[in-house]
N, C-alpha and C positions, 0 to 999 in steps of 0.2 A: 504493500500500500504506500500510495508516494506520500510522504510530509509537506510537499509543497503544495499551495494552493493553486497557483497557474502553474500552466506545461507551456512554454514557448515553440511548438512543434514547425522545423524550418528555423532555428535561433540562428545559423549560421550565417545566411542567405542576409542579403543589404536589409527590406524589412525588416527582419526577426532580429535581428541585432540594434536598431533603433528602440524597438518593443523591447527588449530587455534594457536598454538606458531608461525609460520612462519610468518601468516596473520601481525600478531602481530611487529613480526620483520620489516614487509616491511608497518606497519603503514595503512592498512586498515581495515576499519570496519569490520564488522561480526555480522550475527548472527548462536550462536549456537545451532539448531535445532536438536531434536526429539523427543521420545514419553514420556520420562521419567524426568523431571526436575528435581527431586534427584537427579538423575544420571548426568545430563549434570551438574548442579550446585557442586556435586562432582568432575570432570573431568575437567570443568575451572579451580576448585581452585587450581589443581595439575600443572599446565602451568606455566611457570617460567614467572614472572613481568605482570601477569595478570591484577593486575591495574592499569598499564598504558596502557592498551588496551582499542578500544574502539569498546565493542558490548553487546549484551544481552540474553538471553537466554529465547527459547519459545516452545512449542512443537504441533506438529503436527499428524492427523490421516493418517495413510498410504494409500492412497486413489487418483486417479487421480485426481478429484474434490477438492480434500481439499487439496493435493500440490499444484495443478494450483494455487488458492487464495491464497496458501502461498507465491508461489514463487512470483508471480506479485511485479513487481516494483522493483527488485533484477537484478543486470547484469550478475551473475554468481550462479552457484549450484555445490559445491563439492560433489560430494555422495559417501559416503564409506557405503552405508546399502546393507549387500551382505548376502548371492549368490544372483549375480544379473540377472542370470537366472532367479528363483523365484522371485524377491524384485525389480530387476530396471527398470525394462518395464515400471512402471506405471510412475516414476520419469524421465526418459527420456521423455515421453509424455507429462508429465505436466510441463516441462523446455519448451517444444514446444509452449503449451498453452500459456507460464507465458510471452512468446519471453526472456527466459536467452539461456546464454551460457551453456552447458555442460559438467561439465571435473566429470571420479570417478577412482577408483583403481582396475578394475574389470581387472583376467587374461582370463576369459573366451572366448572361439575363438567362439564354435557357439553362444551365446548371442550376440557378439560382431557383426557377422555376420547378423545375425537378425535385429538388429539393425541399421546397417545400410543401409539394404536392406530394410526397412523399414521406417526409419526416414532421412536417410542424405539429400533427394533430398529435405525437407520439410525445414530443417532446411535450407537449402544454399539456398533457394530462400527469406527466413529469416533475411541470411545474419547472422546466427547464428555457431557457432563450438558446435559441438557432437563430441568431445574426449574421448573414452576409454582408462585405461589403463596409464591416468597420474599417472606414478608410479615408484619407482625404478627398480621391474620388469615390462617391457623391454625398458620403457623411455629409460635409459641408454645405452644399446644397440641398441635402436634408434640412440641417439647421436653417437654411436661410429662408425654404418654403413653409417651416414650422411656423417660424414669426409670420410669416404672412397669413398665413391661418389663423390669427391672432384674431383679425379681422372676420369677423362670421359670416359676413356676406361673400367673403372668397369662394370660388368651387372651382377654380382651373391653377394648374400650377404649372410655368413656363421656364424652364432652369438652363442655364451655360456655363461648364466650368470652364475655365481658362487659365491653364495652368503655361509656368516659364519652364524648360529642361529637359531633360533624356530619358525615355522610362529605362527601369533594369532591363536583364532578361528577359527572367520571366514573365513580369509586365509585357514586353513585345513579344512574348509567346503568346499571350493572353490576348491581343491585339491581333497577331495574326489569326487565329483561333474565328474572329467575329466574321472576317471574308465567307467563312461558311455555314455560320449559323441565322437562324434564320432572329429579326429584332424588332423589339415591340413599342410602342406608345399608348397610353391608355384614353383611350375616345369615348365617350356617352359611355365610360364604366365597363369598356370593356378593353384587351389588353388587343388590338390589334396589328399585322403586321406592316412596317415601316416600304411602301416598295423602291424597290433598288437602293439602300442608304446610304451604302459607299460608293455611289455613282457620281452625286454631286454636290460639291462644299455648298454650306450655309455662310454667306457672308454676314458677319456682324460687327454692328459698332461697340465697344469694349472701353470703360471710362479710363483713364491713363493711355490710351491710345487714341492716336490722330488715324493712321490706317486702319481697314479692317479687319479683322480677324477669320480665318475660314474653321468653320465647322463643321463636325462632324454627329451621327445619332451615338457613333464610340459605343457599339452596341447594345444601344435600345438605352442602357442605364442603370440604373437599381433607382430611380424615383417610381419609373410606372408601376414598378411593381410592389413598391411601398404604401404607397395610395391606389392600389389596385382592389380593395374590399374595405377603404375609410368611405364612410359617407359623406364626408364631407368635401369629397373630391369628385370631379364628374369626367375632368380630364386634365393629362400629367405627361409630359413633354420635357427632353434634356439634351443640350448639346453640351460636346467638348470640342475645345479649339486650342491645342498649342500653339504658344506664338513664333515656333517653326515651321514656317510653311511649309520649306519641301519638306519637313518629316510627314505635315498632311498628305501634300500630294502624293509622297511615297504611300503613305497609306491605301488611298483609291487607289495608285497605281496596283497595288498588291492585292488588292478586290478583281481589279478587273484580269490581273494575269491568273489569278484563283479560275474565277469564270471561265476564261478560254483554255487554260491548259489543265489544270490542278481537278476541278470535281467530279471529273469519272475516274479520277483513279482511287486503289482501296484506301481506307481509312489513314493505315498505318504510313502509306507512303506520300498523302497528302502530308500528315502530321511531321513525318520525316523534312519533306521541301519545307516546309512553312517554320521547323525548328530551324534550319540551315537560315532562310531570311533574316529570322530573327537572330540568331546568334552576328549574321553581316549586318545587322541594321546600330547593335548595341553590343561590340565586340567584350565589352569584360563588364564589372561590378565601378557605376560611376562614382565620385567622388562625394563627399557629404559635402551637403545641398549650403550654397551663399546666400544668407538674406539680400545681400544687394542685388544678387543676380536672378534670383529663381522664384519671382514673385507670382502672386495670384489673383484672381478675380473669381469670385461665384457670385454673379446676381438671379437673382430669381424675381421673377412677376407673378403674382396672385393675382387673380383676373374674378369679378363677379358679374353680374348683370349692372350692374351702377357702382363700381366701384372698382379702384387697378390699386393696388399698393408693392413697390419693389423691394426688395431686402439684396443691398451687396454688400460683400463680406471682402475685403481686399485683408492680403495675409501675406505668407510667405514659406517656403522648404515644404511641398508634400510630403515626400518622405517621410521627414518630420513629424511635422502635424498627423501622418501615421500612427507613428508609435507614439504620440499623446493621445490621439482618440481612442485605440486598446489598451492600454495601459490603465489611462482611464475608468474603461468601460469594465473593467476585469474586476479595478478594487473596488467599486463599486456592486460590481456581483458577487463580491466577497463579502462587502459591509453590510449589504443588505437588500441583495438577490433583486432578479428586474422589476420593473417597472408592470409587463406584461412579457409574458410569456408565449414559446412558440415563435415562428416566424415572424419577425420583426425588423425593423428600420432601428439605426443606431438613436436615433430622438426617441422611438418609443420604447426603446430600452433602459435608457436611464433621464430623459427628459431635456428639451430641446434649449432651455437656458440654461441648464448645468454644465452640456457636454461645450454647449458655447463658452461658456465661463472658463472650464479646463484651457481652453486654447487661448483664451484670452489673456490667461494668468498668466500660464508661459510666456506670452507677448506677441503670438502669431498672428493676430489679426484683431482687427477689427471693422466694425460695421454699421449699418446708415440705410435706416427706414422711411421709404418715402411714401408718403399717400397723396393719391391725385383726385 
């Protein structure tokens, strides 16, 4: 039975090594989990004031059986090991087995979807949280559509992240991943599909910028499908735009050479070309993130019938802001278990001006409610 309250599963990996500084910051244990203890014992030592932390480092086979064991006796499981289409099925399952919480960083809509069409009604008779998507993207734009709901007359929510920088790997694993699956928007309440998404940027205007920005749906989101059974939402839209554009257009590019050559071949050899991409797109593990350079924008519009209110949140280091949003979200499942239960958005897991407040205290951002 583990003594530590969170498993950091993937602590190695650029996320899961930020999640353990946070942990760290807010004073709970840990342990840092996966397959390689080199590696993990490499990636602790890189953590700023590591020894004053208190956790240990162990590794595990990727396996429902051998997670469940692991996990037992743990309140919580961070999992950054992605794409978690392939990789996180088994580890959601075995948080089930283990009865932890679960929060990861997956952008994924149909896993995500899967997922909880699968697991949520298990987990909330549990009394457990299955969170996807604790993340800077679209946590943040979570929080920023929350405040606009503030307002009761809202029932559309309109969201753009706009993030500065390079995703990891695995991140552009996860990106490549979207050219083939299929992504949603939520219209008159229902989660419909998006057509052609990566065929053509969304140009948008972005405060701090004179140019436009090109956007993407960055597969469908995790808002539609957050406000996908709130009734207080009727319809739920998200774009992302980094402000490198050829990494955009490389993006469609890699859509559209998907389409012509890539989706009739098997599964495996799709995933093969599209691992290769990505490994050429984002050759190694990038640097920790510059506030001066790696900034952000998430605004969101809440739309009524008489009524618009916007909420932008300008900030700084996703990454970052990563491992404060789990970190976070974890001791707080420790202190005193969620909010609601089951399949959920990071707001409704521990509440939409707390998780704001977390990021704020750090000094990551801040934010500016406009009513019209």
């Amino acid at each position: 039975m583990n003594k530590k309250p969170v498993i950091v599963y993937g602590a190695s990996g650029y996320t899961g090594r930020l999640i353990c500084e946070f942990l760290r910051e807010y004073n709970v244990p840990f342990i840092a989990a996966g397959r390689s203890v080199e590696k993990l014992e490499e990636a602790m030592a890189k953590v700023p004031g590591i020894e004053t932390a208190d956790y240990e480092v162990a590794t595990v086979e990727h396996n429902v059986e051998a997670l469940t064991e692991f996990f037992k006796g743990a309140k919580v499981v961070c999992n950054t090991v992605g794409p978690f289409a392939r990789l996180g099925t088994d580890v959601v399952e075995a948080c089930l087995n283990a009865e932890c919480h679960y929060i990861d960083t997956t952008g994924e809509q149909e896993w995500m979807i899967e997922m909880r069409d699968t697991f949520s009604e298990a987990y909330a008779e549990k009394g457990l949280l299955l969170a996807p998507s604790v993340a800077y993207m679209h946590a943040v734009g979570n929080i920023a559509a929350e405040f606009c709901l503030e307002d009761t007359t809202v029932d559309s929510i309109n969201a753009v992240c706009i993030p500065t920088g390079v995703p990891t790997v695995a991140s552009t694993q996860t990106v490549m991943d979207m050219a083939r699956n299929k992504q949603y928007w939520l219209e008159n309440n229902e989660l419909v599909e998006i057509v052609e998404p990566m065929a053509h940027g969304h140009e948008i205007s972005v405060p701090g910028h004179n140019a436009t920005v090109m956007a993407l749906p960055w597969g469908g989101g995790s808002i539609p499908l957050w406000y996908a059974n709130d009734t207080r939402v009727n319809h739920a839209q998200s774009l992302t735009g980094f402000t490198n554009r050829p990494l955009m257009r490389a993006v469609m590019d890699i859509a559209a050479n998907y389409n012509a050559n890539l989706k009739d071949l098997p599964a495996e050899e799709q995933e093969a070309q599209l691992d290769a991409i990505a490994a050429s797109v984002t050759p190694g593990m990038p640097p920790r993130e510059n506030r001066t350079i790696h900034r952000l924008v998430d605004r969101v519009y809440g739309v009524g019938p008489k009524s618009q209110v916007c909420c932008t949140i300008i900030g700084h280091s996703a990454y970052i802001q990563t491992g404060v949003v789990q970190a976070f979200i974890a001791k707080r499942l420790i202190d005193q278990g969620p909010d609601n239960v089951g399949f959920q958005s990071p707001c409704k897991a521990v509440g939409h001006r707390e998780l704001y407040g977390a990021l704020e205290g750090f000094g990551f951002c801040d934010m500016k409610v406009e009513k019209f």
